[in-house]
C-alpha angles and dihedrals in degrees: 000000000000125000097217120195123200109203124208105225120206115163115198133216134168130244088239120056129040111342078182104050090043091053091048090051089052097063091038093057082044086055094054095043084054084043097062086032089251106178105225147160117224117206092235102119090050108049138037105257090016075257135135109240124108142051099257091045094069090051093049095047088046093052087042089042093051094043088049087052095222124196097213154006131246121166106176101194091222083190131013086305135202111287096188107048090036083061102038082052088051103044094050098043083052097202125120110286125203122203130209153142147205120257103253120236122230113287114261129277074271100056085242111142120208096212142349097213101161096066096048083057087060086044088056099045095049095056099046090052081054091050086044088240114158123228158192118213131186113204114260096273136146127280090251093043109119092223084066098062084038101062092038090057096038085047095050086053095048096049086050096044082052100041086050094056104049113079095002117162108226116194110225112194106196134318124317109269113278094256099036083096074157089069098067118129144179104237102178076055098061096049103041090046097040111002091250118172131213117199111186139191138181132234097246088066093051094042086048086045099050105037083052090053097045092059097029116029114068084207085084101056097044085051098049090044082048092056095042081060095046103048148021124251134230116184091333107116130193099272092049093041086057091049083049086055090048093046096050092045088047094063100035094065102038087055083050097044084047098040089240121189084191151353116231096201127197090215096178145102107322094057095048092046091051103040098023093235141079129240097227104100087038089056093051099049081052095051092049082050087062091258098111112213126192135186137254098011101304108177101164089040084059096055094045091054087045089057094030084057093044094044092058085043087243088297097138125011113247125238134224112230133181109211102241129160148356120257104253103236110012109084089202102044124087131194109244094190130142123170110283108314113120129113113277088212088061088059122135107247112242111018132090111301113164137148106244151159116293095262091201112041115058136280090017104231122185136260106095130134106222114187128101110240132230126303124233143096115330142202117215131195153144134189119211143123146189127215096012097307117114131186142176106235096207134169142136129256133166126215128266134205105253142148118314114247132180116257122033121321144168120186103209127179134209143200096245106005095179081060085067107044089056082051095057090035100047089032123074087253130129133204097278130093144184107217130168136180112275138042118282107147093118083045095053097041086067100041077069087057086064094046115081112217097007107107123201122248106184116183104175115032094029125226084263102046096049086042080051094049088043082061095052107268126132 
């Protein structure tokens, strides 16, 4: 599944300065956005020169850029721009808005300068803060300069991992777990700040659901003989690999009949003592499908694995971790492991990898996924809050060599451990994570921007250091 952003494009110029050299800039940005295949919508069919600077041009982009349903904003002042139109158009349209300009050259032989582009960025800013207008900004740099591409692409995923939050439909089956006194949400919070949407159903309607596809519906029996082919066994045998099957359709199409972002499961020990298996391998084979899943009832897990997948444009399929234990015997490296759950097409080639029986919770029915996944550089996060705060715990690991364990595991080491688990202990954090292959931090820093009421809390790379990278370093 990509999370594809369309992009309102209104590129701004003074009445004083180069008309020329504005409209040049304008195809030449154009050409780069064509150039990374950026899907976005010029104002050429609304304004004189397909230029931002004029009253009136603010009021015909905002009616085509509604109409065109953008996702988001970018006004390169492609000279010193119009401060005051480029804000009236993003305050009205009301979607994330990213500023920039182009580096000037050295004046002319005259002393005559083209643009001054860089002031009328301070102008802009200036104003939108005034009209309380949030905003994205890549430093005045050239059209080649790598922080440019940088900030275009950080900025797209931001504006998806935001746009995938707001309004999301999480599927709830059933209550948290008695005991998971951590899992507890507000919900009336969630749909008045950010139009949320919880859609809930009970066990007795899965295990209804299930039990009726699994005698009625052939789906079952070509999935189940799908999976046999796929995977190895250990203790599931062919009647509880069919009620896997069921199990994994059911759901599936519930989260597609409901438009589901994804699904929070109270995976045990009601469903397990009713249908005599256990969700984990089937919410990871849904993860892997684009539909997150996460344990226990996570709500706020779920929302963090919707932004963390949007964020990566569907790339890579995200993965549900609790936070377990130390590496024994590096200081720095943390077992990110749950019970089966991950994504089987995140699973490391060559080792053990089985669907098997839940090995800690009696009496051990079937229904885990057990592999390590892939190394590599991580993104790590988790969305939660207390008292009305809320915050997006984010930082990057990479994984470690470490002990092999049933279940699914990933052993992932940082720069200064002990600073995140402060993080998770003073913060309103639990013990579970979203986490997903790559590195989206930045990206995730300005998603908050678009988020009314969620503040960062970045651990590794610090709110400084990924401020510092937006700006081209490193």
């Amino acid at each position: 599944m990509k999370h594809s952003i369309k992009l309102g494009l209104a590129p701004t110029r003074r009445f004083v300065f180069s008309a020329e050299d504005a409209r040049r800039y304008k195809g030449l940005v154009e050409q780069k956005l064509r150039d990374w295949k950026v899907e976005f919508v010029t104002i050429d069919s609304v304004t004189k020169e397909g230029l931002l600077f004029e009253r009136r041009d603010a009021v015909a982009a905002t009616e085509l850029f509604k109409k065109e349903n953008v996702d988001a904003v970018f006004s390169p002042h492609v000279n010193f721009g119009t401060e005051e139109v480029v804000s009236q158009l993003a305050r009205d349209v009301g979607k994330p808005f990213l500023l920039w300009g182009p580096r000037d050259e050295a004046p002319n032989a005259e002393g005559v300068r083209l643009r001054d582009t860089q002031c009328g960025l301070f102008a802009t800013a200036n104003v939108l803060k005034k009209y309380r207008v949030p905003f994205s900004y890549i430093v005045n740099s050239r059209l080649d300069d790598p922080v440019f591409e940088r900030g275009v692409r950080t900025f797209l995923s931001a504006v998806a991992a935001a746009k995938s939050f707001h309004r999301a439909r999480i599927g709830q089956i059933s209550t948290r777990p008695p005991n998971f006194y951590t899992m507890i949400v507000n919900e009336q919070d969630l749909i008045l700040r950010w139009g949320i949407e919880m859609v809930p159903m009970d066990l007795v309607r899965v295990e209804r659901g299930v039990l009726e596809l699994e005698k009625t519906d052939k789906r079952v029996k070509d999935e189940a003989a799908s999976i046999a082919r796929r995977f190895q066994r250990r203790g599931v045998d062919d009647g509880k690999l069919a009620r896997i099957a069921a199990l994994k359709l059911f759901l599936s199409d519930w989260a597609e009949q409901e438009g589901l972002a994804a699904i929070a499961f109270k995976c045990h020990d009601d469903l397990p003592d009713s249908l005599g298996i256990y969700p984990c391998w089937v919410n990871g084979e849904l993860a892997g499908l684009g539909l997150p899943v996460t344990c226990e009832t996570d709500v706020h897990g779920a929302l963090t694995a919707v932004m963390l997948y949007a964020a990566a444009n569907g790339s890579t399929p995200p993965f549900f971790a609790d936070l377990t234990q130390r590496h024994p015997t590096n200081d720095n490296g943390e077992l990110l492991w749950h019970c089966g759950n991950f994504p089987n097409a995140l699973a490391e080639e060559g080792g053990p990898n089985f669907i098997g029986t839940h090995f800690v919770i009696p009496p051990h029915r079937p229904g885990t996924g057990n592999f390590a996944i892939r190394g590599g550089d991580v993104t790590i996060a988790r969305f939660d809050g207390l008292d009305g705060e809320y915050s997006l715990l984010i930082g990057h690991g990479r994984s470690t060599r470490g002990p092999y364990n049933l279940g699914t595991y990933l052993w992932v080491e940082f720069d200064d451990w002990p600073k995140w688990e402060e993080h998770v202990v003073r913060g309103p954090y639990v013990h579970h994570v979203a986490a997903i292959h790559g590195s989206y931090a930045p990206a995730l820093y300005e998603a908050t921007r678009f988020i009314p009421g969620m503040r960062p809390d970045p651990v590794e790379p610090s709110e400084e250091q990924i401020k510092g990278w937006l700006r081209g370093n490193g």
